[in-house]
C-alpha positions as CSV (number, residue, x, y, z in Angstrom):
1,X,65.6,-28.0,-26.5
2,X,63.5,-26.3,-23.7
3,X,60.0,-25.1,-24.3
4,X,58.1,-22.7,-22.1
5,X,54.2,-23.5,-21.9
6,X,51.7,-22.0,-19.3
7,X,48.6,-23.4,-18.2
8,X,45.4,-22.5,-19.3
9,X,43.9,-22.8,-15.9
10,X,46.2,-21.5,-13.2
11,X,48.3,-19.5,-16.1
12,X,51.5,-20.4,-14.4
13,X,54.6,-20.8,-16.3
14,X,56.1,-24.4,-17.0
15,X,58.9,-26.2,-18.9
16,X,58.8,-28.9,-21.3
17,X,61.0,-31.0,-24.0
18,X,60.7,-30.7,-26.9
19,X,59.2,-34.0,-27.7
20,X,56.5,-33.1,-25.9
21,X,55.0,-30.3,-27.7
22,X,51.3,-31.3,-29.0
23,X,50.8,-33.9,-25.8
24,X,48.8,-33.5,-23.0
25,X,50.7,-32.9,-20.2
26,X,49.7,-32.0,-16.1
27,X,50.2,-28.9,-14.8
28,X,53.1,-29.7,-11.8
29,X,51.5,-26.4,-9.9
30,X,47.6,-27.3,-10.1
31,X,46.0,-30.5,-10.8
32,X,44.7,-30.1,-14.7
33,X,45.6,-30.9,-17.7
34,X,46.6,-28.8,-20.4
35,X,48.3,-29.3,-24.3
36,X,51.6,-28.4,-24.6
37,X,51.9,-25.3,-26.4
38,X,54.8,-22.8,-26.6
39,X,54.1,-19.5,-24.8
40,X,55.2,-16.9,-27.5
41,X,54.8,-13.9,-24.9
42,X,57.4,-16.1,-23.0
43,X,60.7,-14.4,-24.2
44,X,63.3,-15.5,-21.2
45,X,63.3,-18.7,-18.7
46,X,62.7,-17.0,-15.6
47,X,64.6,-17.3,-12.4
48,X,64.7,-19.9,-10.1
49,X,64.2,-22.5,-12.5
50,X,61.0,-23.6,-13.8
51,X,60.0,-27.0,-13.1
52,X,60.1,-29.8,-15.9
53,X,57.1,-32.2,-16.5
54,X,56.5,-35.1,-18.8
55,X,54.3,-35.9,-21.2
56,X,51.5,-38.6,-20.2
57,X,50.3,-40.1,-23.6
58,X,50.9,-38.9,-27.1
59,X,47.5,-37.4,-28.8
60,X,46.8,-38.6,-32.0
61,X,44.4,-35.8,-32.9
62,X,44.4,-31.9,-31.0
63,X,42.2,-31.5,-28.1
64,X,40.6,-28.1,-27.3
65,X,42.5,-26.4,-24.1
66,X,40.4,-27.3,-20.5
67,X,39.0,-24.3,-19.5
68,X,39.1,-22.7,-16.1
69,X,36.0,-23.4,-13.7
70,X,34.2,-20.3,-13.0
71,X,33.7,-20.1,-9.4
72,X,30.7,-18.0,-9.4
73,X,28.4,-18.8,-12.2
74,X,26.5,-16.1,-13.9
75,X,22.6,-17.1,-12.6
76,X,20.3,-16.2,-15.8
77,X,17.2,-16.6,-14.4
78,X,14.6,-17.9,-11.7
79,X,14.0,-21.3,-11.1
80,X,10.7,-23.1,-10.4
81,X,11.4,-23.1,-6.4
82,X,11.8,-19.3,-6.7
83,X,8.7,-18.2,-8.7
84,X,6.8,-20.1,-5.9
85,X,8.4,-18.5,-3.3
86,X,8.1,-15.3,-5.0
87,X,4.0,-16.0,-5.6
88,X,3.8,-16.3,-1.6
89,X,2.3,-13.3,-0.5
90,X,-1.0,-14.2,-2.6
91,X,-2.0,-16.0,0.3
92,X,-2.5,-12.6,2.4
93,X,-6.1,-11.6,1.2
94,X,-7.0,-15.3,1.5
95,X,-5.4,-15.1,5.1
96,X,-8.0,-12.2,5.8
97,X,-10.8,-14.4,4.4
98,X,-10.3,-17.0,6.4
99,X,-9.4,-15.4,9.8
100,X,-12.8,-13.0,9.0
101,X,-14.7,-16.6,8.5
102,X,-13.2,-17.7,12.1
103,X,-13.1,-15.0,14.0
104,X,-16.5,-12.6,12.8
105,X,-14.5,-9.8,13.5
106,X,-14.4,-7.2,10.4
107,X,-11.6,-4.9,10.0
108,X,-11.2,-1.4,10.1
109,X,-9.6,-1.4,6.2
110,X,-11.3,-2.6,3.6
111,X,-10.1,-5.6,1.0
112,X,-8.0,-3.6,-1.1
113,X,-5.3,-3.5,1.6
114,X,-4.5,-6.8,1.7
115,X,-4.7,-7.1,-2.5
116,X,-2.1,-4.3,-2.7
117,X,-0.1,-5.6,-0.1
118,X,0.5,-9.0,-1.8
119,X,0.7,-7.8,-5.6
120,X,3.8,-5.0,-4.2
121,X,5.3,-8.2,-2.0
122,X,5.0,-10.1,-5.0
123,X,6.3,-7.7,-7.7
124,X,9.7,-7.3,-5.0
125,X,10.0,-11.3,-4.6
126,X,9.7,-11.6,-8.4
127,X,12.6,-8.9,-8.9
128,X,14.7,-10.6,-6.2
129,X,14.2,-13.5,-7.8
130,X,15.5,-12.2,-11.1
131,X,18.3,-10.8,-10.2
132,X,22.5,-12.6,-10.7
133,X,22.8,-12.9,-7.3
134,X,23.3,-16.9,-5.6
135,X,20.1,-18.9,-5.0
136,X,20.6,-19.3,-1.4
137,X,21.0,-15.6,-1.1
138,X,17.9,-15.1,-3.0
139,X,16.1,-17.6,-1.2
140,X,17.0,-15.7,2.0
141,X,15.7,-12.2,0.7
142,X,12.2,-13.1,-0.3
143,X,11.5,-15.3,2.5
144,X,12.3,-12.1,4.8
145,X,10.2,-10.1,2.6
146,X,7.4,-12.3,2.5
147,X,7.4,-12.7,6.5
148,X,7.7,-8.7,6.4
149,X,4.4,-8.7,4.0
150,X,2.0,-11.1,6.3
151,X,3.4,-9.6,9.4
152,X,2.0,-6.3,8.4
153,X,-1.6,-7.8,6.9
154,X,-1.5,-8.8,10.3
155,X,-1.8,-5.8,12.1
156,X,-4.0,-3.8,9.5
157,X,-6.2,-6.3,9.4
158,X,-6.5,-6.3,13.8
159,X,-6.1,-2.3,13.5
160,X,-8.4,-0.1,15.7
161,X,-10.4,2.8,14.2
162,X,-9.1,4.3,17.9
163,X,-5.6,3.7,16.5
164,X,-6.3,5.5,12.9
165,X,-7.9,8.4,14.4
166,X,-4.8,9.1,16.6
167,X,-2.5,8.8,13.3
168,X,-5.0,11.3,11.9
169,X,-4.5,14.1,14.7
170,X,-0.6,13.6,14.7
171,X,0.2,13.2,11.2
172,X,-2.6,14.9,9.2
173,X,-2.9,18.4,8.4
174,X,-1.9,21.4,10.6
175,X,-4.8,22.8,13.0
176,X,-7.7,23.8,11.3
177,X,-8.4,27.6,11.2
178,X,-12.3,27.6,11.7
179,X,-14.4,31.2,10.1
180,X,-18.2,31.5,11.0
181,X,-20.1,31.5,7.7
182,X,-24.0,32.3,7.6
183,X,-26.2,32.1,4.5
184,X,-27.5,35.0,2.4
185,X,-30.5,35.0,4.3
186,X,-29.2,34.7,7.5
187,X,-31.1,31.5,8.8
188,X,-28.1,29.5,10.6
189,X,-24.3,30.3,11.9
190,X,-21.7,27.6,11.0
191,X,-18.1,27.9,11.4
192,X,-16.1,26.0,8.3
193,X,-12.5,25.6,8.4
194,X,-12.0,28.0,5.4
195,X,-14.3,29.5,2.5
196,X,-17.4,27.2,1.7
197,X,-18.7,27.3,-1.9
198,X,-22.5,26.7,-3.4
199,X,-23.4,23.6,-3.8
200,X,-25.4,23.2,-7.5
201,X,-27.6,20.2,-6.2
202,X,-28.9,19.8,-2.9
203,X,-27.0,17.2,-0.7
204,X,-30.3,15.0,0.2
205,X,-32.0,13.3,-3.2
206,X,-35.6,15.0,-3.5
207,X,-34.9,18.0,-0.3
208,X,-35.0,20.8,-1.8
209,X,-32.2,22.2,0.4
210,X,-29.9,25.3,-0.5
211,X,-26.0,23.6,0.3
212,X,-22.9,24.6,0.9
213,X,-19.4,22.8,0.5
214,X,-15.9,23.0,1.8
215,X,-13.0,20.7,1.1
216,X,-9.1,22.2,1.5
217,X,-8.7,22.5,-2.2
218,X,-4.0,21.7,-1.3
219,X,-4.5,18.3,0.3
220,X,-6.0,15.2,-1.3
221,X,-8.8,13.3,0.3
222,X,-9.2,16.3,2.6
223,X,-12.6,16.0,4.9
224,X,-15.5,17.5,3.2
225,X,-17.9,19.8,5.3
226,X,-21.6,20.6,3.9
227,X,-24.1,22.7,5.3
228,X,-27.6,23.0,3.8
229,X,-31.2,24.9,4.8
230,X,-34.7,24.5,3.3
231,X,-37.8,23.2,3.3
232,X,-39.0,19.6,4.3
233,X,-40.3,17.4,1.3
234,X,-44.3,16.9,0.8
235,X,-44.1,13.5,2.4
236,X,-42.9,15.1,5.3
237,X,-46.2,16.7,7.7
238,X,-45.9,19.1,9.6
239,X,-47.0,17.9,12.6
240,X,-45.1,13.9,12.5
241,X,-44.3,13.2,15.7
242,X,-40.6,13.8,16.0
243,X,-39.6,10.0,16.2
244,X,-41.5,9.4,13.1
245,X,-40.3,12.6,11.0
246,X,-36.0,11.3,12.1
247,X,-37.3,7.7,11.3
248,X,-38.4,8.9,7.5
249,X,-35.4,11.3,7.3
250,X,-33.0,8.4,8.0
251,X,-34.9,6.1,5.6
252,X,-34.3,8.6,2.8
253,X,-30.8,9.1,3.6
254,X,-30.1,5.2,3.6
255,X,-32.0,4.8,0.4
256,X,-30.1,7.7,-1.6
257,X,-26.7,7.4,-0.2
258,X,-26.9,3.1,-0.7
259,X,-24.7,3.8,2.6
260,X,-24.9,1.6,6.1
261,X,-26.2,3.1,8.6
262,X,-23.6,2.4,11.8
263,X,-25.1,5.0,13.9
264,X,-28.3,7.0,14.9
265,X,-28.9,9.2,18.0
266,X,-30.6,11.9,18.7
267,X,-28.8,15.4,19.8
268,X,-29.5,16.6,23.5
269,X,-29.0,19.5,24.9
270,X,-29.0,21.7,21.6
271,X,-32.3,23.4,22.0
272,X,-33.6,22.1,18.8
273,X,-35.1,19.1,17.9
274,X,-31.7,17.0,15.8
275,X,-30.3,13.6,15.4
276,X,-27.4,12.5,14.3
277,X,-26.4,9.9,11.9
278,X,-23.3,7.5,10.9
279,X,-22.8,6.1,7.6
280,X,-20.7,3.9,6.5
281,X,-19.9,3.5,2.3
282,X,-19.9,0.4,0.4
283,X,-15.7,1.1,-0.2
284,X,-15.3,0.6,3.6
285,X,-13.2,4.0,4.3
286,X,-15.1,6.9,3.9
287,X,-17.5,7.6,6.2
288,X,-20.4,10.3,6.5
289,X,-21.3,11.5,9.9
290,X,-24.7,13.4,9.2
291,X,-27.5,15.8,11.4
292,X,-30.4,16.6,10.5
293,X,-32.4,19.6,12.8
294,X,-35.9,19.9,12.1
295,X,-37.7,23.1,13.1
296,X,-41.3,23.3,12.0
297,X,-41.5,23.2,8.6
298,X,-37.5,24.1,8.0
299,X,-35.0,21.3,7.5
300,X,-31.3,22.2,8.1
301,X,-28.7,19.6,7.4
302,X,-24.6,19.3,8.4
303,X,-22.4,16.8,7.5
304,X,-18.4,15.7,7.2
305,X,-17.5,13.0,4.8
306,X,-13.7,11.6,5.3
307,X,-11.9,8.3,6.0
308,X,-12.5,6.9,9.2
309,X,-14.6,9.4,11.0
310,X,-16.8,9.1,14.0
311,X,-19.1,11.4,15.6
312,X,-16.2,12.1,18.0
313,X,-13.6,13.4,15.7
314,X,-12.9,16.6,16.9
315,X,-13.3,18.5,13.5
316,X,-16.7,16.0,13.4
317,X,-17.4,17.8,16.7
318,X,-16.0,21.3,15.9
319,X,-18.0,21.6,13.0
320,X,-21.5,20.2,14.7
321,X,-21.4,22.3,17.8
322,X,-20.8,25.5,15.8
323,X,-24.1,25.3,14.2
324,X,-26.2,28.0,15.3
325,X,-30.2,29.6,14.8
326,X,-31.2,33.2,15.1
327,X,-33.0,34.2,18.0
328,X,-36.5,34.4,17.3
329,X,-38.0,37.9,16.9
330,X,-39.5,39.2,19.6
């Protein structure tokens, strides 16, 4: 009698006695091994004939069937080499250490760039390196992403402020539409770039200064433009020479602002005596580009706080040269 088995492994159909049935015999179509089993779903002997094969060695107790070999294993985790592959990118921020050390050369960003660069390059590395697909394809991913991350530390870290203030003109905001604004009491003409609003304290520690603020309430981080009149503190006389009185003012600014002072020149051409000051904040971004005019006893202050500006931005510039004093009665 004729018994129809199929193998476990390439399930092809195959013929033995029936003294064979319970030995392990070899599939004649693929090179394993299988028990001889009859195939119930296996109703008819189908056409042409299916090959015979012979039993090998009689089993004295049932062995399990040999399973098929899966050819593209299910991956359940990462391995050591990945999560060091994936904890790469940590090395950017000590990459800007180190070429800050050699070089002396300080960038333009400050050393939160580099931190969030590496912990998002790390958290994608770490997700690639979770995921079923095959090591080598893995492997490749987060080596591209990692070369990706350092290539861009790179050139943030050698970035211009020239370059930054370009991106600002052609992707910030839309042209600024600039209104003249003049206190209640009419002592100075400013133009803001909308509707300023009273500032409750005065913008200088100790000046008792009468400010006002603008800052476009729809876009985040927006510049911020301040205006302020009044009268000069105590300690400043009358009659300081004017390189003395600017030398005092700038000392008071440093000293209430804990800013760096990147900047100080005085104003020409303006028919006033003014100088102008850059400051630079501890965060390494925002910058305050300040001037101060001092007429007699009467101190009137201007200044623009925003990322990256420089007495040459032209809203920096905009806003300066609008500032204006009534004529003198005759």
């Amino acid at each position: 009698m004729i018994v129809i088995v199929r193998c476990p492994v390439c399930l092809k159909l195959s013929r033995v006695g029936e003294n064979a049935v319970g030995l392990l015999v070899s599939c004649p179509l693929c090179p394993h091994q299988f028990l001889a089993l009859p195939d119930d779903d296996v109703a008819i002997v189908p056409d042409p004939p299916i090959p015979t094969v012979h039993p090998r060695r009689r089993l004295e107790a049932p062995r399990l069937p040999i399973h098929a070999v899966d050819e593209h294993p299910v991956h359940t985790g990462p391995n050591g080499f990945l999560i060091s592959v994936a904890l790469l990118p940590v090395g950017i921020p000590l990459g800007w250490l180190l070429v800050g050390a050699i070089t002396g050369r300080e960038p333009v960003l400050s050393f939160a760039a580099p931190v969030a660069l590496a912990v998002g390059a790390a958290g994608l590395c770490t997700g690639i390196a979770r995921t079923h697909w095959g090591t080598p394809a893995r492997i490749r991913a987060m080596l591209a992403i990692v070369l990706l991350a350092y290539l861009v530390s790179g050139v943030i870290y050698f970035t211009k402020p020239g370059w930054l203030e370009e991106a600002r003109k052609n992707f910030g905001p839309e042209q600024l539409v600039w209104r003249e604004f003049s206190p209640q009491d009419k002592a100075y003409l400013v133009k803001f770039p909308g509707t300023p609003l009273p500032l409750e304290t005065s913008p200088v520690e100790g000046w008792p200064l009468k400010a006002f603020r603008y800052a476009d309430p729809n876009r985040a981080g927006a510049d911020v433009f301040v205006s302020a009149h009044g009268t000069a503190p105590k300690e400043f006389p009358k009659d300081a020479p004017d390189e003395a009185w600017f030398q005092k003012a700038k000392e008071t600014l440093l000293e209430t602002t804990r800013a760096t002072l990147v900047k100080d020149e005085p104003v020409r051409g303006v028919g006033f005596q003014a100088h102008e000051y850059e400051l630079q904040f501890p965060d390494d971004q925002i910058k305050r580009v300040v001037r101060i005019v001092r007429l007699k006893s009467r101190v009137f202050y201007l200044s623009v706080d925003g990322p990256f500006l420089t007495g040459e931005t032209p809203d920096v510039k905009e806003f300066m040269k609008s500032f204006k004093l009534p004529k003198p009665k005759p």
